[in-house]
N, C-alpha and C positions, 0 to 999 in steps of 0.2 A: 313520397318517399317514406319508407320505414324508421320513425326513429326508436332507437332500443336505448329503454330507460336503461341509465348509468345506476347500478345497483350493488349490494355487497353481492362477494364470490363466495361459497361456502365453504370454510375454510378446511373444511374435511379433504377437503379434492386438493389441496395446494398440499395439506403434510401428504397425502397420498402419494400425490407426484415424486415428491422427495422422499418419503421411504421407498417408494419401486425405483428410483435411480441409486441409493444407496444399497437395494436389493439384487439390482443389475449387477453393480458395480462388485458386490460380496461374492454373486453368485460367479461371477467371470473369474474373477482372480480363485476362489476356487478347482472352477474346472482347469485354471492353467496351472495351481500346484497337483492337482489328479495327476494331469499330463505327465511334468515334470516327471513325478512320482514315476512312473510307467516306463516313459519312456526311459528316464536313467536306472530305472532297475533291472531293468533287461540289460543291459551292459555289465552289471555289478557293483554299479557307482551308487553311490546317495551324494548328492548335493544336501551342500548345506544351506539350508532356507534362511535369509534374511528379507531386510524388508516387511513389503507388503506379505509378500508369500509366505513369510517367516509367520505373521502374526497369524493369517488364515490357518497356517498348519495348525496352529494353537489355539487358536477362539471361531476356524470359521463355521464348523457346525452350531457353534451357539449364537453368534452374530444372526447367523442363517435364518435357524431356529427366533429368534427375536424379532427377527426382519419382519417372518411369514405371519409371526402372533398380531406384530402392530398390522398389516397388510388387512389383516382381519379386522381388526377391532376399528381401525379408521374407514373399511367399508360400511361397515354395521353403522357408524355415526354419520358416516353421508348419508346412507341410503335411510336413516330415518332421521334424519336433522332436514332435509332434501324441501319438502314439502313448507316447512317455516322458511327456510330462506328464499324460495320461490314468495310465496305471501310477501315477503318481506320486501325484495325486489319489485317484484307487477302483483301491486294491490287488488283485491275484486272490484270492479267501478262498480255494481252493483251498491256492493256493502261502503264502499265511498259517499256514493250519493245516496242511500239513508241517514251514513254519520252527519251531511251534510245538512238533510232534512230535519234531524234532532235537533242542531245547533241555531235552526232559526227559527 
């Protein structure tokens, strides 16, 4: 049976996850004030945005815009932090058993 060393996660991928759910989450309530928007203005009405919808009308292209920066920049530090926390987790046996060789 396989056992998989118990190791650190790279923490890159953990804020990842949670900026693309808070990206999700920005991006949605978004398209439902669009909606809004569209659909009550074809009638003549404007609703007045409160809430969640209220603040999106107000901050959600920069929230947006913020999301998509960090989205970025916490890729860039996975994808080259990736390689040390691999090492990190499953050592080279290799390079093991020289340290091992030095020490006696």
């Amino acid at each position: 049976m396989k056992h998989q060393a118990a190791g650190r996660t790279n923490p890159f991928y953990l804020l990842l996850v949670a900026v693309g759910i808070a990206f999700l989450l920005t991006a949605s309530a978004y398209g439902v004030m669009a909606y809004r928007d569209v659909a009550f203005s074809a009638n003549g009405q404007r609703l007045e945005a409160s809430g969640l919808v209220g603040w999106i009308d107000r901050h959600g292209l920069t929230a947006l815009a913020i999301e998509v920066g960090l989205l970025g920049l916490l890729t860039v530090g996975a994808i080259g932090t990736d390689s040390y926390w691999q090492r990190a987790t499953h050592p080279d046996p290799q390079q093991a058993g020289q340290a091992k060789d030095e020490t006696t």
